[in-house]
RODO-179967 format. One record per residue: x, y, z of N, C-alpha, C, O, CB in turn. Coordinates in steps of 0.2 Angstrom, whole numbers, plus 5000, padded with zeros to 4 digits. Glycine has a CB too. Example, Ala and Ser with C-alpha at 12.3 -4.5 7.8 and 13.67 -1.06 7.14 Angstrom:
REM residues 2
506649725039506249785039506649845039507149835042505749785045 506449895035506849955036506450005039506750065040507049975029 
END
This chain:
REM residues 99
480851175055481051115051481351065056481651085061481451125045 481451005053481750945059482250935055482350955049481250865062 482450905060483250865056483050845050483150885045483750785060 482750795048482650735042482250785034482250775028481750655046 481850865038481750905032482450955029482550985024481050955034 482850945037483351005033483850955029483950945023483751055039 483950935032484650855026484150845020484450855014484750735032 483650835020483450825012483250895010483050895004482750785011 483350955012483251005008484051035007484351075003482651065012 484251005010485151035010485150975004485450995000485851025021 484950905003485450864997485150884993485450884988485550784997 484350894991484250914986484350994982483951014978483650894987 484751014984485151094984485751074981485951104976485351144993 486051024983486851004983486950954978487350964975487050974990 486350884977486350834974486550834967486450784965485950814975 486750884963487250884959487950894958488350874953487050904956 488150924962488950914966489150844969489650824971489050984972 488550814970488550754973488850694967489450674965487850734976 488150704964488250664957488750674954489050624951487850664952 489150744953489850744948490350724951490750694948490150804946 490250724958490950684960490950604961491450574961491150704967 490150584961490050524962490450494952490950454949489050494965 490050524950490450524941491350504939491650464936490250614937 491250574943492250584941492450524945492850494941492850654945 492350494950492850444953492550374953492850334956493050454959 491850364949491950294946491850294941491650354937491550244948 491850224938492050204930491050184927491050184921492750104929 490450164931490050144928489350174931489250204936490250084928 488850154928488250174932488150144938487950184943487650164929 488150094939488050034945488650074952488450074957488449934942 489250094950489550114953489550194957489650204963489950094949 489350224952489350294953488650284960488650324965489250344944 488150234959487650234963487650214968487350224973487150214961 488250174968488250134976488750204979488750224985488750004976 489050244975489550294980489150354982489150384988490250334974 488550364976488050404979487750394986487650424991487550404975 487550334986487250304994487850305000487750315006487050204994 488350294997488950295002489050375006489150395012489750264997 488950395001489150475002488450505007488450535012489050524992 487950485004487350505006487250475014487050515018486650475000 487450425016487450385022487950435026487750465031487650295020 488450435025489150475027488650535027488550545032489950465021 488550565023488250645025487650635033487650665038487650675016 487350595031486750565035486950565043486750605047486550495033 487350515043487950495050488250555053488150565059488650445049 488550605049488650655052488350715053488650765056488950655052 487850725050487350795047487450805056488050815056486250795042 487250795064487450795068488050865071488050905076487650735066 488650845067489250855068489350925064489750965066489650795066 489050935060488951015056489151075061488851075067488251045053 489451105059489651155066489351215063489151265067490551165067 489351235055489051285051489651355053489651415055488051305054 489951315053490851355052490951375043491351425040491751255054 490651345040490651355033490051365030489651385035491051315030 489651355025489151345022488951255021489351215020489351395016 488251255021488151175020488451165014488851115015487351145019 488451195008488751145002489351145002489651104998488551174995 489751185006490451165007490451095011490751055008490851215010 490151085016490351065019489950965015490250915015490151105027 489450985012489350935010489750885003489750825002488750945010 490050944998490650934994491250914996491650884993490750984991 491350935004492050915007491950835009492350795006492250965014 491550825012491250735014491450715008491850675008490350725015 490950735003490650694995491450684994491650634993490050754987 491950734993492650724991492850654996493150604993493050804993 492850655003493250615005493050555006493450505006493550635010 492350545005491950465003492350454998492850414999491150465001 492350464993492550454986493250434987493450384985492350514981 493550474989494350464988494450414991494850374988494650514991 494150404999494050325002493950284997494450244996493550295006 493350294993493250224991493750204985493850144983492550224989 493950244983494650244977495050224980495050164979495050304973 495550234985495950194989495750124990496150074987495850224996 495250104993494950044996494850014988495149964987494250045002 494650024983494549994978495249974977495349914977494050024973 495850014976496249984972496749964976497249964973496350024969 496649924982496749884988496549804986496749754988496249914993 496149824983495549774981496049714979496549744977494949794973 496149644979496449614976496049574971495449554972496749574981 496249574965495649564961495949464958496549444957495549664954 495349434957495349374958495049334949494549344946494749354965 495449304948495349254942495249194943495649164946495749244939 494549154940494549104940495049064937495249104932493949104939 495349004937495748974934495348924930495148884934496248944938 495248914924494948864923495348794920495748834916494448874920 495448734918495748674916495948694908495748654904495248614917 496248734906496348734898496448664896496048654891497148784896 496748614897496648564896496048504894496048464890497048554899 495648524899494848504901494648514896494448474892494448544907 494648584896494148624892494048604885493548624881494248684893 494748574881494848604876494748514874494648494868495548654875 494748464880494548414878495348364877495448304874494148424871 495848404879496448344877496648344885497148354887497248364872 496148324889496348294894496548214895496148174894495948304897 497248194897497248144896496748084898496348094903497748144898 496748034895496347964895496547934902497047954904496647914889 496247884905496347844910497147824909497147844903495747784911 497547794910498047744908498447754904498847714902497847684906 498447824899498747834893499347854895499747864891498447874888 
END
């Protein structure tokens, strides 16, 4: 087998330990998917770097753990932003030209 059949036969063995952790550490569907790719990309980049010191699913639950953990970090880094809008504007007692 080549690299590209063993990484998909090793995520498709694994890819539910994937998805629980992608689950446990976001809040939504959209979310949990974009951590799956992140995870998956990060597995990808380093499948490489496997030393087979441990078992693939360890080693791919250890990744899947520290993606995720990154990405909880960096999310709550996040500075998160409110539009301001004119309460005054809006509501129509904005003052008159000259009043």
């Amino acid at each position: 087998m080549d690299k590209k059949e063993l990484f998909v036969a090793a995520i498709e063995v694994n890819k539910a330990a994937i998805y629980k952790i992608a689950t446990v550490y976001t809040n939504g569907a959209e979310d949990r998917d974009d951590l799956v790719q992140e995870i998956l990309y990060q597995l990808w980049k380093s499948f490489d770097t496997f030393q087979q010191k441990s078992s693939i699913g360890t080693w791919i639950y250890r990744v899947a753990m520290n993606v995720a953990i990154y990405q909880l970090k960096a999310a709550s880094k996040r500075v998160a932003t409110v539009e301001l809008i004119d309460a005054t504007a809006q509501h129509g007692d904005a003052p008159q030209g000259g009043e």
